[in-house]
C-alpha positions as CSV (number, residue, x, y, z in Angstrom):
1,X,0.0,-10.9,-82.4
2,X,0.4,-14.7,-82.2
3,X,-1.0,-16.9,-80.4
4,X,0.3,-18.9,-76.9
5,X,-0.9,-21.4,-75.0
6,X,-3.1,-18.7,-72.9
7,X,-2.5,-15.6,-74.2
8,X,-0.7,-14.6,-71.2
9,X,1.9,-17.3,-70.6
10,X,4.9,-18.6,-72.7
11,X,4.0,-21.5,-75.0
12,X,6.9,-23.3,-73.7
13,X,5.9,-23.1,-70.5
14,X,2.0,-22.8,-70.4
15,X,1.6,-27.2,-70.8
16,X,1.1,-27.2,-67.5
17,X,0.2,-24.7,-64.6
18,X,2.2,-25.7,-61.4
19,X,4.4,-27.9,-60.6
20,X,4.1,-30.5,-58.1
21,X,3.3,-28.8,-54.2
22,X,4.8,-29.9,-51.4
23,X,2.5,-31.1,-48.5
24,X,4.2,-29.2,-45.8
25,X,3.9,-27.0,-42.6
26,X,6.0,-24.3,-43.0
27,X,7.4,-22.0,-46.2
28,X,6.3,-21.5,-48.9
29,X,8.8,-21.4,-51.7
30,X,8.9,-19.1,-55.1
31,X,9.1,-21.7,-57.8
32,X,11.5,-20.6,-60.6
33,X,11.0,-21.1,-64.2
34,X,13.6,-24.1,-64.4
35,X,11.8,-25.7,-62.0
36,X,8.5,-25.1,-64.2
37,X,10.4,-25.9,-67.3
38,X,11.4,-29.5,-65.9
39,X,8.5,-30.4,-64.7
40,X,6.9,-29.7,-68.3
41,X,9.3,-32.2,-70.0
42,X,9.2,-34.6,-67.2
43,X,5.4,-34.5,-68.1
44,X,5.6,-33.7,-72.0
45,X,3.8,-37.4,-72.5
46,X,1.0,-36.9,-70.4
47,X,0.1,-33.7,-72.4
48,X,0.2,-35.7,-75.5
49,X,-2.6,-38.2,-74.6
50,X,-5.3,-35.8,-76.4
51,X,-8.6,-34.0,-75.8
52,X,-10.7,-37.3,-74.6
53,X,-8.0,-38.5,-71.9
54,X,-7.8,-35.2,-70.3
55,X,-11.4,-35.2,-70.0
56,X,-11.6,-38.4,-68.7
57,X,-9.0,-37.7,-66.0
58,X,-10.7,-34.4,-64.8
59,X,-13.8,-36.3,-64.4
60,X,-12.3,-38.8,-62.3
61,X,-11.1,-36.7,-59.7
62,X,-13.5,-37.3,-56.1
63,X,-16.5,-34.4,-56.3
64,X,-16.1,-32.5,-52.9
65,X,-18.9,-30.0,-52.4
66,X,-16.9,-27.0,-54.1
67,X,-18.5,-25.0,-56.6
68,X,-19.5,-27.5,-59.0
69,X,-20.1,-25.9,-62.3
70,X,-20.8,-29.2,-64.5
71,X,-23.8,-29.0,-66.6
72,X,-26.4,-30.5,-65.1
73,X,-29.7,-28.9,-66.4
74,X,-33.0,-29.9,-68.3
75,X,-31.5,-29.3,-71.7
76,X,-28.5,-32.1,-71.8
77,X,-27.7,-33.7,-74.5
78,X,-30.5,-30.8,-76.3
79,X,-28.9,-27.2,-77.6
80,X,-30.1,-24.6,-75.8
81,X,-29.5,-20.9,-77.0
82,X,-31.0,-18.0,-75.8
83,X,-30.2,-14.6,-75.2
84,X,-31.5,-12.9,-71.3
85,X,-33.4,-10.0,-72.1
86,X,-31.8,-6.7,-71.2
87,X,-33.3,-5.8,-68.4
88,X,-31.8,-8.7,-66.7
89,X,-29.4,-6.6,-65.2
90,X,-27.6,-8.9,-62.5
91,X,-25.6,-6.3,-61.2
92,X,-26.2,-3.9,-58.5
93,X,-25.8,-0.4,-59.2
94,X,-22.6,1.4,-60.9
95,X,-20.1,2.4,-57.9
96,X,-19.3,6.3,-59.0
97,X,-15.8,6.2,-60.1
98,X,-13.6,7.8,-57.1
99,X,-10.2,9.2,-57.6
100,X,-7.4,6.8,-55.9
101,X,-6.9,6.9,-52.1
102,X,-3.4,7.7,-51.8
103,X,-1.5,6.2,-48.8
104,X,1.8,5.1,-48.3
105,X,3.0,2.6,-46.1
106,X,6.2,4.9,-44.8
107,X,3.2,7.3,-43.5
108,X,1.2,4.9,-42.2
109,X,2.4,4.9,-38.3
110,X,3.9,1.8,-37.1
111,X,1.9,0.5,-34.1
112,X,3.9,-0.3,-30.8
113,X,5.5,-3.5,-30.9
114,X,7.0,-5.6,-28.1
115,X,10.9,-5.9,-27.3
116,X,11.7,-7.0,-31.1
117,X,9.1,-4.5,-32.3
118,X,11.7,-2.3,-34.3
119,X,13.2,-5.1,-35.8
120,X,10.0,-6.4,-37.4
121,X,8.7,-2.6,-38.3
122,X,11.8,-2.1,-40.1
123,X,10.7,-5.5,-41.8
124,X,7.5,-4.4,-42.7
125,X,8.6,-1.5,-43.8
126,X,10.9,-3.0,-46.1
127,X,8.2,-5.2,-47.6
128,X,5.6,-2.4,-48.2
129,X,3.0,-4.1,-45.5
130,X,2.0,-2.3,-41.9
131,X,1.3,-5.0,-39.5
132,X,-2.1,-4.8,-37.3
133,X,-1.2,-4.9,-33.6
134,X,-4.3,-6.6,-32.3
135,X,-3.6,-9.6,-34.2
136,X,-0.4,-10.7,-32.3
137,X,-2.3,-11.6,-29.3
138,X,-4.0,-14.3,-30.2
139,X,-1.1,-16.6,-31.5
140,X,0.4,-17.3,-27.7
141,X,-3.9,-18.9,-27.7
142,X,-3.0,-20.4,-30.9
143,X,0.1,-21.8,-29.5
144,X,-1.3,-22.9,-26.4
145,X,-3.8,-25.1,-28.3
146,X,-1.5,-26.4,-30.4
147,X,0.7,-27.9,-27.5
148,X,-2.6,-29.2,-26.1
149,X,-3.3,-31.1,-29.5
150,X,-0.2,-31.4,-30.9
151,X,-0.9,-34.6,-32.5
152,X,-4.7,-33.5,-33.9
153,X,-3.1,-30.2,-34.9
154,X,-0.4,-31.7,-37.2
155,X,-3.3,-34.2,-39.1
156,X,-5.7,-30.7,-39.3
157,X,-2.5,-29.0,-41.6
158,X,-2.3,-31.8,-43.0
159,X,-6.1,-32.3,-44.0
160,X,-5.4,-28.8,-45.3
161,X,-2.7,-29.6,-47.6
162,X,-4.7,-32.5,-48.8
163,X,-7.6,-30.3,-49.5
164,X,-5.5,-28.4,-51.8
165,X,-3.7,-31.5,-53.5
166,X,-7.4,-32.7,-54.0
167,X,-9.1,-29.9,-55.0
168,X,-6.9,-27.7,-56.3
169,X,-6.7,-27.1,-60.6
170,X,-3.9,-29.4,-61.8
171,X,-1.5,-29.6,-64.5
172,X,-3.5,-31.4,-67.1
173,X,-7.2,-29.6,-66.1
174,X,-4.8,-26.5,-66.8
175,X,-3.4,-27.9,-70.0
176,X,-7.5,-29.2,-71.3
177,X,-8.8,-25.9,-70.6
178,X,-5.7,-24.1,-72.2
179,X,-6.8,-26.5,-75.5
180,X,-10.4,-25.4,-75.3
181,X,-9.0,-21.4,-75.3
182,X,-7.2,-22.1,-78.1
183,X,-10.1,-23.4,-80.4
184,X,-11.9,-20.3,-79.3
185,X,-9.5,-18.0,-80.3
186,X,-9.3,-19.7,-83.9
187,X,-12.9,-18.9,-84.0
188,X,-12.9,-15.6,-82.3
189,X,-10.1,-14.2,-84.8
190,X,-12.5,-15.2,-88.0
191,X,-14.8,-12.8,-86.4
192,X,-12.1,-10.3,-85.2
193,X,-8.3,-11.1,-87.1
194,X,-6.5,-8.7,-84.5
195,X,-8.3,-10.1,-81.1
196,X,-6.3,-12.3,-78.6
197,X,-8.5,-14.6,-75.7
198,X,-6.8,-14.3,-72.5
199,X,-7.6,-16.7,-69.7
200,X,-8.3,-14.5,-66.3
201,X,-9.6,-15.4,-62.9
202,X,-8.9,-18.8,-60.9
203,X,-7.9,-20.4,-64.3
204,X,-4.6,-18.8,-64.4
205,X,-4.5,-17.0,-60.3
206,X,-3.2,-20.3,-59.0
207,X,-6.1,-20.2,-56.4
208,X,-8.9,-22.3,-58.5
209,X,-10.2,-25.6,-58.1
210,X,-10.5,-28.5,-60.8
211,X,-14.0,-27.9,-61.4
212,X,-14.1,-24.2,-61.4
213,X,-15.5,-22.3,-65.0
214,X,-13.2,-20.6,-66.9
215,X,-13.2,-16.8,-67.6
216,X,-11.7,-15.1,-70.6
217,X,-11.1,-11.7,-71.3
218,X,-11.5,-10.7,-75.8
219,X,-9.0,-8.2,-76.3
220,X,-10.0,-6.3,-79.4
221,X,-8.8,-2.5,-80.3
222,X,-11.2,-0.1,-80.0
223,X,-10.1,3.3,-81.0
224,X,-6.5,4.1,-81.2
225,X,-5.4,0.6,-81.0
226,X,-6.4,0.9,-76.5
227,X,-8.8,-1.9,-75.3
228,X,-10.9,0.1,-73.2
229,X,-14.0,-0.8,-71.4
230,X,-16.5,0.9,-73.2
231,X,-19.9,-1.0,-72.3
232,X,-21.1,0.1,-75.8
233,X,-18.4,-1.4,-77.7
234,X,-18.4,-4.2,-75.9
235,X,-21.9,-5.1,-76.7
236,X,-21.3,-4.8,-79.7
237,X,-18.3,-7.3,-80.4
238,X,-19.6,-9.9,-77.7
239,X,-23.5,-9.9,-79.6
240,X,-21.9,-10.2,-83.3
241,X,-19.7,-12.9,-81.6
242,X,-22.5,-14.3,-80.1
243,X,-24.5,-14.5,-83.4
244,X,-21.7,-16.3,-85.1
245,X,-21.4,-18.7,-82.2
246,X,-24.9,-19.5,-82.6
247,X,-25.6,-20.0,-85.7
248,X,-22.2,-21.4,-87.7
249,X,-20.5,-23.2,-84.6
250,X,-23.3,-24.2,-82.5
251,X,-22.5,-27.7,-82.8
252,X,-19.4,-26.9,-80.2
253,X,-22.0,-25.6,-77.2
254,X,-24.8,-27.0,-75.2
255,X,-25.4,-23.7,-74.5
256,X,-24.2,-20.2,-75.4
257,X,-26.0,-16.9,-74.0
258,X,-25.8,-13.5,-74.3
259,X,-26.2,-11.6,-70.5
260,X,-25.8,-7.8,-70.9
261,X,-25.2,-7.2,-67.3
262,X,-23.2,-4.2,-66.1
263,X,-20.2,-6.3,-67.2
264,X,-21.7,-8.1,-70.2
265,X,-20.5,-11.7,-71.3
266,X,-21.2,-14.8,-73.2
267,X,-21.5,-17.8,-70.9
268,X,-20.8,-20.9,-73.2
269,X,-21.6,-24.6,-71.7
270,X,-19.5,-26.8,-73.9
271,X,-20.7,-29.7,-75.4
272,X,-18.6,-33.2,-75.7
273,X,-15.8,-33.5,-75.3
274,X,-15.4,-30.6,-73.3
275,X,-18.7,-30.8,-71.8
276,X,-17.7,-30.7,-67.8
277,X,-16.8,-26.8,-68.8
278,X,-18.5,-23.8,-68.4
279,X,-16.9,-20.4,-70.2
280,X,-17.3,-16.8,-69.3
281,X,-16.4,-14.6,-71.7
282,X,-16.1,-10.6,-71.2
283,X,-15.1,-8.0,-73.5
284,X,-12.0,-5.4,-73.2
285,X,-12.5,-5.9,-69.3
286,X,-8.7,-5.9,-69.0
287,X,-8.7,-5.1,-65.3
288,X,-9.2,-8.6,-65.1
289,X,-5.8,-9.7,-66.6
290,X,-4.0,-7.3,-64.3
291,X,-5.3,-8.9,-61.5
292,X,-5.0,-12.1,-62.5
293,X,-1.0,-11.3,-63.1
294,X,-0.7,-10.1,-59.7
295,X,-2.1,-12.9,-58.0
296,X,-0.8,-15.6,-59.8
297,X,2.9,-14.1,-58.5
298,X,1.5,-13.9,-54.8
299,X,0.2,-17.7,-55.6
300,X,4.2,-18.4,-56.3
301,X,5.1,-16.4,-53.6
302,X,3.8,-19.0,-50.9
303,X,1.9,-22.1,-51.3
304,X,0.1,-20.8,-48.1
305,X,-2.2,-18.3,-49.9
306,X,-3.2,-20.4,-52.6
307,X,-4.0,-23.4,-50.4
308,X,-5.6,-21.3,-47.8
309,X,-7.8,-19.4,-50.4
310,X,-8.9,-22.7,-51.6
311,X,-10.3,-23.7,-48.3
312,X,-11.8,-20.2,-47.4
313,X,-13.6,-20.3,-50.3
314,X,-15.0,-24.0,-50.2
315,X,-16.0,-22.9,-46.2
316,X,-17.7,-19.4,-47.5
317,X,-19.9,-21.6,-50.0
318,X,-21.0,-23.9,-46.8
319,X,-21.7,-20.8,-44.6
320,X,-23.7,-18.9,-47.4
321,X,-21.5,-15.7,-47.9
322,X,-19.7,-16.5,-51.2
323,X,-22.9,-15.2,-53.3
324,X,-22.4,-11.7,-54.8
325,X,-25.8,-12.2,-56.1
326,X,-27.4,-12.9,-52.8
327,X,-25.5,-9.4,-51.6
328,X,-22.2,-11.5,-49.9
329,X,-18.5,-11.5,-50.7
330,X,-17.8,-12.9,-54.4
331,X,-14.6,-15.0,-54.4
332,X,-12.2,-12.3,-55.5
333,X,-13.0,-10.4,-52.1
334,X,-12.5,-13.5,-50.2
335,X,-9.2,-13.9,-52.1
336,X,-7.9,-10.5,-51.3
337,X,-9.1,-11.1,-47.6
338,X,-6.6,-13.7,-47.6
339,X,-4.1,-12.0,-49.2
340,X,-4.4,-8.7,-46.9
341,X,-4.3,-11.1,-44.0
342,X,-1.6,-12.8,-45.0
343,X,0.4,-9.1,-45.6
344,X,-0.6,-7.7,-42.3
345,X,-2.1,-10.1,-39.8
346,X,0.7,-12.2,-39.7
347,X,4.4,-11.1,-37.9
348,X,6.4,-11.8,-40.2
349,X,4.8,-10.8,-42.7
350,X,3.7,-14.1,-44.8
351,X,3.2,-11.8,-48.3
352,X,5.0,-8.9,-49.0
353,X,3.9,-6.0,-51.5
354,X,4.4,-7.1,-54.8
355,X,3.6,-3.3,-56.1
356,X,5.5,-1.6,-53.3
357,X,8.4,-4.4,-54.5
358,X,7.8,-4.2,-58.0
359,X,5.9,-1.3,-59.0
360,X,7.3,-1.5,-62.9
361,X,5.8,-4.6,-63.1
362,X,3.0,-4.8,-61.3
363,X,1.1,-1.6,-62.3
364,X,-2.1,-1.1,-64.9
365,X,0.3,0.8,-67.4
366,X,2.3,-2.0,-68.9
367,X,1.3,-3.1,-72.0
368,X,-0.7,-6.6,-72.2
369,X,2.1,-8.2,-73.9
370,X,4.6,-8.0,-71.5
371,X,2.4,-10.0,-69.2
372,X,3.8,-13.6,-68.7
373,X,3.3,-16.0,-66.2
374,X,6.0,-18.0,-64.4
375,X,8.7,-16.3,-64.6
376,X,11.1,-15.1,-62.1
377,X,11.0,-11.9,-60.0
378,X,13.3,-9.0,-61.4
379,X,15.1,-9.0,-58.3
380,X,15.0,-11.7,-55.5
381,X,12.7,-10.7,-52.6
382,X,14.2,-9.0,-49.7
383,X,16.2,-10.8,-47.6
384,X,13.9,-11.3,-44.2
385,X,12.4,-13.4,-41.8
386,X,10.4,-16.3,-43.3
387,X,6.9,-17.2,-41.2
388,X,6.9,-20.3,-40.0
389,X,3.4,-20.5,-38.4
390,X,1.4,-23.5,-40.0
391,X,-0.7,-23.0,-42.5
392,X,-3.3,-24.7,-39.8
393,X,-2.3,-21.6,-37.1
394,X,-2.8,-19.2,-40.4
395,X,-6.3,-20.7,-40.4
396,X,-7.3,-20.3,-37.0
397,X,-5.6,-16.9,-36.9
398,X,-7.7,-15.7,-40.4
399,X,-10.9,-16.5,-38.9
400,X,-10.2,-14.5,-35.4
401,X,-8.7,-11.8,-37.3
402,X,-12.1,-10.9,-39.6
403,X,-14.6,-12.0,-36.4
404,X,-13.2,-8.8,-34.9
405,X,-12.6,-6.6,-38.3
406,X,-14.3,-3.0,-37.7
407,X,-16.1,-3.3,-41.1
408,X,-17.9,0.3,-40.3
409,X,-14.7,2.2,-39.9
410,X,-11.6,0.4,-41.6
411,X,-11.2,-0.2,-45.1
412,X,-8.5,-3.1,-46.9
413,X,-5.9,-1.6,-49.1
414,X,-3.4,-4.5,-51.1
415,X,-1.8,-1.4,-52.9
416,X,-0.9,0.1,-50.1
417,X,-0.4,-3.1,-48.0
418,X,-2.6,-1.7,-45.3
419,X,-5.5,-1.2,-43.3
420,X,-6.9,2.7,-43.7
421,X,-9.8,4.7,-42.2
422,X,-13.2,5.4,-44.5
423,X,-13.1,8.5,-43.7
424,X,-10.5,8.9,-46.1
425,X,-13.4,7.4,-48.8
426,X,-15.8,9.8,-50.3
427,X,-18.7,10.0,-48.5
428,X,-21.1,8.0,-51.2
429,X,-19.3,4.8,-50.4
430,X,-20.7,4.1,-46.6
431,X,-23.4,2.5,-48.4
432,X,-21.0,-0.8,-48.8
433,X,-20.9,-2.3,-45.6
434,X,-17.4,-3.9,-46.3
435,X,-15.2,-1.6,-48.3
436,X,-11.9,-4.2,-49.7
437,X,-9.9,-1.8,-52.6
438,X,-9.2,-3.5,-56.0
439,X,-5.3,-3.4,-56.0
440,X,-5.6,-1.5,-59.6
441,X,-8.3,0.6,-60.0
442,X,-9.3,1.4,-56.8
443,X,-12.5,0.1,-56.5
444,X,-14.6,-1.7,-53.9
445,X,-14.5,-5.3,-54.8
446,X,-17.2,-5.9,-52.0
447,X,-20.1,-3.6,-53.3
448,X,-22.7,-5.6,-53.2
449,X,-22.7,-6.5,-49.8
450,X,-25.2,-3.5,-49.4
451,X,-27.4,-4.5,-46.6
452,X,-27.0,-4.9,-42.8
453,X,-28.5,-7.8,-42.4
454,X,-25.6,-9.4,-44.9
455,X,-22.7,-7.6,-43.1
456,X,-24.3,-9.7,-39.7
457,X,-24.4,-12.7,-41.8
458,X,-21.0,-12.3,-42.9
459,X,-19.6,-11.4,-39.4
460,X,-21.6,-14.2,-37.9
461,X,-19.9,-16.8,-40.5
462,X,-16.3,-15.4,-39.2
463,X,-17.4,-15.7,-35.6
464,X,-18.8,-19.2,-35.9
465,X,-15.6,-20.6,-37.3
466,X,-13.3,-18.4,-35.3
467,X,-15.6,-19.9,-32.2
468,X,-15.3,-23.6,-33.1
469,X,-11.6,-23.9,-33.0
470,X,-11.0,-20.9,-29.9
471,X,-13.6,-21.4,-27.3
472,X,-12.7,-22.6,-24.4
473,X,-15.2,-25.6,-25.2
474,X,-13.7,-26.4,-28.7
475,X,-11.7,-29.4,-28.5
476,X,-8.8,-30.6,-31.2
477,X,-9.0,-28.7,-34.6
478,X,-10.8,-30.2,-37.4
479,X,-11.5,-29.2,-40.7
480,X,-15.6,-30.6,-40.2
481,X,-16.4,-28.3,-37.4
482,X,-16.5,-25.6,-40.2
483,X,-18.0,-27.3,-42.3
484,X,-15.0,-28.1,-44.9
485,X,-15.0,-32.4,-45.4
């Protein structure tokens, strides 16, 4: 198969990631490939600078207390390999595998709405979401606090925006780390000829920051030409992979490790000049690249989801539940928080249901090839009512929506665009206190928040921040009274 910029995306479009977003209040826009494809040439001589300069300008970028991933350890400037025993199992238990809950929005019952009720359940319905009712009350608060402030209210979005703009993965990050896949690969493929190296997670999602890692996924056939996630095979590519990274390229990493966790990988710390980046690499795990897909077209959807994933996420890091290792949410639950807020806590609708929409492209079936990014939509969206609430209301509104989410009792379904009782769940998973359904497989991307006294953590964090901009002594929004600078 040969090779593109990521594996996923069109060489001639993969340069650069996104074009340029629009510090605004209201809607978000889909960003067509011309659009994409112009802001590549206007750019073409940036990309041409090489390796160093790209460096250089993703170091230069102001540090705000993200996730920052840059090597900072006892062994720099030293080469450090090792390989983590076995037993140093970082994951928690195997979730059984369940069989799919099957729900459909058109059975899901549509809750009473106000005068204009019908119109906006016909819209939902139309865009594969069911709205939750208990959400609408708090916007006329919302609203009333906004008239209030209107002044401090308009410089919170905009501090939000600018969050974004700041922290948010640009073009030429994009375009270094896309460089850095692609010497990989050439090494990779001397190992294994027929294996491509897919970029996955924030890196290609549209909801990372500049300093996140980046995670690739090593597609290599395993028996009838399928990638399947056998753990055994996967050991075994990623440790003869790991050998050969060790001892004939070694002079590329700082580090370079071998964890056989549940999930195995190889994390790599690269050495000059890409030595800000730290690499992930998994095995077959092509879940991953599904997911990935689908999010990257919600990310186009709306600049709103993106932008307000970014922030979540920097806020959950400051309030301690963004640590799947510590038992909390890991940062693909807190994306697909925002996302299911953004599909049913909001009227309109902000998101609809890409697989309700789309389900021939946005399903687990298709093969890997016919993944690409930035590309139009088969078919426009719907025709509907656009959301116009600020993506500071959206804010307010997210945090108020998951202080009072019935954890115990209600489970978060993307598929399906809703929310749906556990009892519906096989009676094994009450053990996760939060239950939040991988769109593809099913699964409960929240299982290791196991514990009661994390679920209280968790709920406090929500309440806190829902508190600081809704009590009645909270003054004017501000992105500091959650902790977010």
């Amino acid at each position: 198969m040969p090779s593109t910029s990521t594996g996923l995306i069109p060489s001639s479009e993969a340069s650069f990631y996104k074009t340029k977003r629009m510090l605004k209040e209201g809607i978000g826009s889909m960003k067509d490939t011309k659009t994409a494809k112009t802001a590549i040439a206007n750019n073409d001589e940036d990309s041409s600078h090489g390796d160093c300069a790209a460096v250089e300008q993703a170091k230069v970028k102001p540090m705000i207390t993200l996730e920052n991933r840059s090597v900072n350890n006892n062994v720099r400037g030293n080469l450090a390999y090792r390989e983590i025993a076995d037993d140093a199992d970082v994951i928690l238990e195997e979730e059984e595998i369940l069989p799919p809950v099957n729900i459909h929005t058109a059975s899901v019952p549509s809750p009473p709405f106000s005068s204009s009720g019908s119109k906006y359940g016909t819209l939902c319905s139309l865009l594969g979401v069911s709205y939750v009712e208990e959400t609408l009350a708090i916007r006329s608060v919302i609203k009333e606090k906004r008239a209030a402030f209107a002044k401090e209210f308009k410089s919170f979005d905009e501090h939000i925006w600018r969050h974004f703009e700041i922290n948010g993965q640009d073009d030429r990050t994009f375009s270094w780390k896309m460089t850095v896949r692609q010497k990989l690969l050439a090494l990779v493929r001397q190992v294994y000829k027929d294996s491509n190296l897919i970029a996955v997670g924030s890196t290609v999602n549209g909801c990372g920051s500049y300093n996140s890692d980046m995670d690739l996924c090593i597609c290599q056939p395993y028996k009838n030409h399928s990638f399947e996630a056998n753990r055994s095979y996967s050991i075994h590519v990623l440790r003869k992979l790991h050998k050969k990274f060790v001892t004939d390229w070694r002079q590329m990493f700082k580090t370079c490790q071998y964890i056989p966790a549940k999930v195995p990988i190889i994390k790599l710390e690269m050495a000059a000049p890409y030595e800000e980046l730290e690499i992930d690499i998994n095995c077959n795990n092509v879940a991953g690249i599904y997911n990935s897909h689908l999010l990257h077209y919600y990310s186009r959807v709306d600049d709103r989801f993106p932008a307000l994933c970014l922030l979540v996420k920097h806020w959950a890091i400051n309030a301690g539940i963004n640590n799947a290792m510590m038992g909390t949410l890991n940062s693909y639950s807190l994306i697909l928080m925002v996302l299911h807020f953004l599909q049913c806590g909001a009227l309109p609708p902000v998101l609809p249901n890409l697989q309700f929409l789309y389900p021939s492209l946005f399903n687990a079936t298709c093969s890997l090839d016919s993944l690409e990014l930035f590309r139009d939509l088969p078919q426009p969206l719907p025709p509907r009512e656009f959301n116009t609430e600020t993506i500071g209301e959206l804010l307010i509104a997210f945090f108020d929506y998951f202080a009072h989410f019935d954890f115990k009792n209600k489970a978060i379904s993307i598929r399906n665009g809703c929310v749906y009782s556990r009892d519906l769940l096989a009676d094994n998973t009450m053990r996760f206190k939060i239950f939040i359904e991988e769109p593809y497989d099913q699964r409960n991307t929240a299982r290791c928040v196991t514990s009661i006294e994390n679920l209280q953590l968790i709920r406090e964090a929500f309440t806190s921040a829902r508190n600081a901009f809704l009590q009645t002594w909270a003054g004017p929004p501000n992105l500091e009274c959650i902790g977010v600078h």
